[in-house]
C-alpha positions as CSV (number, residue, x, y, z in Angstrom):
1,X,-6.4,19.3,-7.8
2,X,-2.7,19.7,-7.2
3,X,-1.1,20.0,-4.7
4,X,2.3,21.6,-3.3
5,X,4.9,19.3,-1.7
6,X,4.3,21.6,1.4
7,X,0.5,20.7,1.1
8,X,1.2,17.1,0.5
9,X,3.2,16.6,3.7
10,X,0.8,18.5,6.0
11,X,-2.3,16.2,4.7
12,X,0.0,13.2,5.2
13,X,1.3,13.9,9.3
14,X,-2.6,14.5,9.8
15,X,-3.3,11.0,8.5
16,X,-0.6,9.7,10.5
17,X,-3.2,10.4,13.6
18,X,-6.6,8.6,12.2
19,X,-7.2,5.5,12.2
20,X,-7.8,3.2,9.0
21,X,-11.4,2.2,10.6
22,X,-12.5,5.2,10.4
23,X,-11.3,6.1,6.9
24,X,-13.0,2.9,5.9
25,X,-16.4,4.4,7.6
26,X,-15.7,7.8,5.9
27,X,-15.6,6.0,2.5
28,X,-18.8,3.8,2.9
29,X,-20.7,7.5,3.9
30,X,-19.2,8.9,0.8
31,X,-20.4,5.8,-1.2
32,X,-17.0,4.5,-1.7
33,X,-17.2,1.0,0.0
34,X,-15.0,-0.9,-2.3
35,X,-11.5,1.0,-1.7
36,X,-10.0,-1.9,1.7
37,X,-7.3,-4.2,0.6
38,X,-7.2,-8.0,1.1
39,X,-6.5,-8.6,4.8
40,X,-3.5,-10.9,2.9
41,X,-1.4,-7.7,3.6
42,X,0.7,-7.8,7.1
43,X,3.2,-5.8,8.4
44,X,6.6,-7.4,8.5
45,X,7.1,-5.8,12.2
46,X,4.0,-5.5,14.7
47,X,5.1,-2.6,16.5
48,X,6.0,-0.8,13.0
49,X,4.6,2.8,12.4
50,X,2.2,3.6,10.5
51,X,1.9,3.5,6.7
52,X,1.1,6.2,5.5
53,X,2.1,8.5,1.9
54,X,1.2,8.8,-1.6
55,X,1.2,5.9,-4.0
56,X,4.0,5.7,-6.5
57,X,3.3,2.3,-8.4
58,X,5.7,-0.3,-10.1
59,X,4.2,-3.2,-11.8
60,X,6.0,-6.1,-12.8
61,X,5.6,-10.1,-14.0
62,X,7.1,-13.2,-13.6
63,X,9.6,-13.7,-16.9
64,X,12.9,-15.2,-17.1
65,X,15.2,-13.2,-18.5
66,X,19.2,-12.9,-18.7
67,X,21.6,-11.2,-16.1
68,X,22.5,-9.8,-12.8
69,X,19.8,-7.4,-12.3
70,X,16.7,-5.7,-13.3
71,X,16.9,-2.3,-14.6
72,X,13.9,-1.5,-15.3
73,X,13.6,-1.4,-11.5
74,X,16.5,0.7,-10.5
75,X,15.0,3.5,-13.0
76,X,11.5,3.2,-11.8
77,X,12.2,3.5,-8.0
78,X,14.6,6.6,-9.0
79,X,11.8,8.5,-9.2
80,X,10.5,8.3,-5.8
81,X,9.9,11.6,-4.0
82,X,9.5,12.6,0.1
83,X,6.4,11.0,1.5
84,X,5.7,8.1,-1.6
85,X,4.9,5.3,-1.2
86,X,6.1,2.4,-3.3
87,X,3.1,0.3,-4.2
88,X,4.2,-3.0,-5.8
89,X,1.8,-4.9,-8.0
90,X,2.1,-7.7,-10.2
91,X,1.8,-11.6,-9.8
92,X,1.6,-11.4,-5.5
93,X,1.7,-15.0,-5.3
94,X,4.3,-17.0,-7.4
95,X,6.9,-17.0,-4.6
96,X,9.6,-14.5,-5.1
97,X,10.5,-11.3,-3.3
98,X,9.6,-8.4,-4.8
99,X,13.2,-6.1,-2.7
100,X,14.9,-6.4,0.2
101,X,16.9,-4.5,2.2
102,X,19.5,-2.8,0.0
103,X,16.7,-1.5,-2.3
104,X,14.6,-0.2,0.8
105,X,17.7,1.8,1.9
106,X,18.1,3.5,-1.1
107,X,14.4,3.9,-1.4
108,X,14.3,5.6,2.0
109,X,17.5,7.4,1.4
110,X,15.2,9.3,-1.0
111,X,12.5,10.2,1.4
112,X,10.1,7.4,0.6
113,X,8.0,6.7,3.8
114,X,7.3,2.7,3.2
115,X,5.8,-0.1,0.9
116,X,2.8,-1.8,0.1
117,X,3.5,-5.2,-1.9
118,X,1.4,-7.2,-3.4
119,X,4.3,-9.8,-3.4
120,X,7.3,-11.4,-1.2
121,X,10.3,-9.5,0.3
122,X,13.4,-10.7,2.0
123,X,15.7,-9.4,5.2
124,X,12.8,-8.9,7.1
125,X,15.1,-8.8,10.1
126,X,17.4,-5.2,8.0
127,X,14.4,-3.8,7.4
128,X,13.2,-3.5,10.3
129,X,15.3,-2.2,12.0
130,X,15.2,0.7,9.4
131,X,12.0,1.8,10.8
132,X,10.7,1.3,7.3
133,X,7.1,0.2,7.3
134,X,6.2,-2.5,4.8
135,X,3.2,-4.6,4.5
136,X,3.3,-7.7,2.0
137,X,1.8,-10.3,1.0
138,X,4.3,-12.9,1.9
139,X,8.1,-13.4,3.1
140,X,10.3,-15.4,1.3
141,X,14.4,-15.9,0.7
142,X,14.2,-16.3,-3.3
143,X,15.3,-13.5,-5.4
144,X,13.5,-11.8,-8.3
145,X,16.5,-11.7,-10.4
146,X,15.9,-13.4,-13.5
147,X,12.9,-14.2,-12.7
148,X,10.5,-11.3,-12.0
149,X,10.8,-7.3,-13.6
150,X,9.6,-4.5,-13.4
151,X,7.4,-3.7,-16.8
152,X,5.8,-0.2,-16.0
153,X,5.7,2.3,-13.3
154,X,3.6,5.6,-12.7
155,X,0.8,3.6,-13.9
156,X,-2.6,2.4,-12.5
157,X,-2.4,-0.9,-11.0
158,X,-4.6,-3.5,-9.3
159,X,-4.2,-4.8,-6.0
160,X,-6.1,-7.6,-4.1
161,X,-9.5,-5.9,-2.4
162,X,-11.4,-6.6,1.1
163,X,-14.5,-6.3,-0.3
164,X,-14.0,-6.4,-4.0
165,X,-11.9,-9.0,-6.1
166,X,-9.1,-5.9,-7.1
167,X,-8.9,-1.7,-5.8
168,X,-7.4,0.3,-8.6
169,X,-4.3,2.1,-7.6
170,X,-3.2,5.7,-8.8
171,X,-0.2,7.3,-9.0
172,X,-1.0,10.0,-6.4
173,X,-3.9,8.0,-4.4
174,X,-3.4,8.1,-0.8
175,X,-2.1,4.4,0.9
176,X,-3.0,4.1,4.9
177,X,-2.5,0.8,6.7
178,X,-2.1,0.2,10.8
179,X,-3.0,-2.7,13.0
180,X,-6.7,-2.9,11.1
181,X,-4.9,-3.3,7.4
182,X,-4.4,-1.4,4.7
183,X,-6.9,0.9,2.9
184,X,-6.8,3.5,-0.5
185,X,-8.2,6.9,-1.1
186,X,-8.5,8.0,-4.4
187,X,-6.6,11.5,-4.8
188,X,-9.6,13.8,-5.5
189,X,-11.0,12.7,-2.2
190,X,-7.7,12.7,0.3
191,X,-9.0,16.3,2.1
192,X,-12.6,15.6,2.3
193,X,-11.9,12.0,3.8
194,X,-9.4,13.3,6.0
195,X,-11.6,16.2,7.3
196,X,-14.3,13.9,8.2
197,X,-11.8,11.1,9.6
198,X,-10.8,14.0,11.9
199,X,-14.0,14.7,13.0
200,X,-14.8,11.4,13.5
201,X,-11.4,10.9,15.7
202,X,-12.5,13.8,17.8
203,X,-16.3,12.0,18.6
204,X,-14.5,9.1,19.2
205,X,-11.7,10.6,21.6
206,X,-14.6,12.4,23.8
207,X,-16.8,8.8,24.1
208,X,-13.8,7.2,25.4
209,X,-13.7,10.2,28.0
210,X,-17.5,9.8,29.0
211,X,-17.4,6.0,28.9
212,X,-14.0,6.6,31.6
213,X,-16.0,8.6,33.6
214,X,-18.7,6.2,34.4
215,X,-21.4,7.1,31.8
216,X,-23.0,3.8,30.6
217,X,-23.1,2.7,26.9
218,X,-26.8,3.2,26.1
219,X,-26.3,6.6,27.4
220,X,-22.9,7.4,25.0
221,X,-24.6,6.4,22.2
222,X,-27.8,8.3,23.1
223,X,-25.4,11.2,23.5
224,X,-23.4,10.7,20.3
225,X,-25.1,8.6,18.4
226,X,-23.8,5.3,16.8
227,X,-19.8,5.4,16.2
């Protein structure tokens, strides 16, 4: 399946309006249960838009190395495109940030609609006030340089899972996170889910109405049927 940057950026303003819950209820009727991310992840502002766009990975490790920055970074993140997202992977623990706000500029200079890391970032307060959605794993003032690099990107990566010890991550997979966390569906199944998340949305806008109305619970669900 491929799809036009037209196409891409029509399926990602209709996930925009569902909700990760009920992608995550999608997926378990689909038979995909295993696809939520570690509850670890936070978004560095509460009121912060969604996160929502296709996954463009980097994946990195903790080395020492020599000099003032890390090239293999700048070249990977060159590559973003309108409505990526940059998924970071790669040691989400050991302490250092992973960017900070000169590199999210320039990422969303390019179009880039947020990040997902499995790691630390810095100047929290920059960011956002970029209205650049980021969830992390953890905030802290020490720099990668010299210390962490980018090793790969465009590559499948692992990240932390809900329900399962890691979620493979695919150049192209679809990242959604909100208020509930953060949750990944696979490419070949980004229309079907977000049909049915639709759907799903629509049963669950109409039981709020009914409920408003005065029609008691036992009766909604008689009506709709467990939500």
């Amino acid at each position: 399946m491929t799809l036009t940057p037209d196409r891409k950026a029509e399926l990602r303003e209709r996930y925009l309006r569902v909700d990760t819950a009920n992608v995550a209820d999608v997926l378990d009727e689909l038979g995909h249960p295993d696809y939520g991310l570690s509850s670890a992840f936070w978004p560095i502002k509460e009121t912060q838009n969604k996160l929502a766009g296709w996954a463009y990975t980097l994946r990195g490790q903790m080395t020492p190395y020599p000099g003032s920055g890390d090239p293999a970074k700048m070249r990977a993140v060159a590559g973003l495109e309108p409505g990526d997202i940059s998924v970071w992977s790669g040691g989400g623990a050991e302490g250092v940030c992973f960017f900070g706000e000169l590199i999210a500029r320039g990422m969303q200079h390019r179009g880039c609609a947020g990040s997902l890391i499995d790691g630390g970032i810095r100047d929290i307060l920059w960011i956002t006030q970029m209205n650049f959605p980021v969830f992390t794993r953890y905030r802290t003032p020490v720099q990668s340089i010299g210390r962490w690099g980018v090793n790969a990107h465009q590559v499948p990566v692992y990240l932390p899972g809900a329900t399962a010890e890691r979620v493979t991550v695919r150049p192209g997979d679809f990242i959604l996170a909100d208020f509930d966390g953060a949750i990944v569906i696979p490419y070949e199944l980004v229309e079907t889910v977000l049909e049915r998340a639709e759907a799903l949305t629509r049963r669950e806008v109409a039981i709020r109405a009914d409920l408003d109305s005065g029609l008691s619970l036992p009766d909604v669900l008689e009506k709709y049927g467990h939500v």
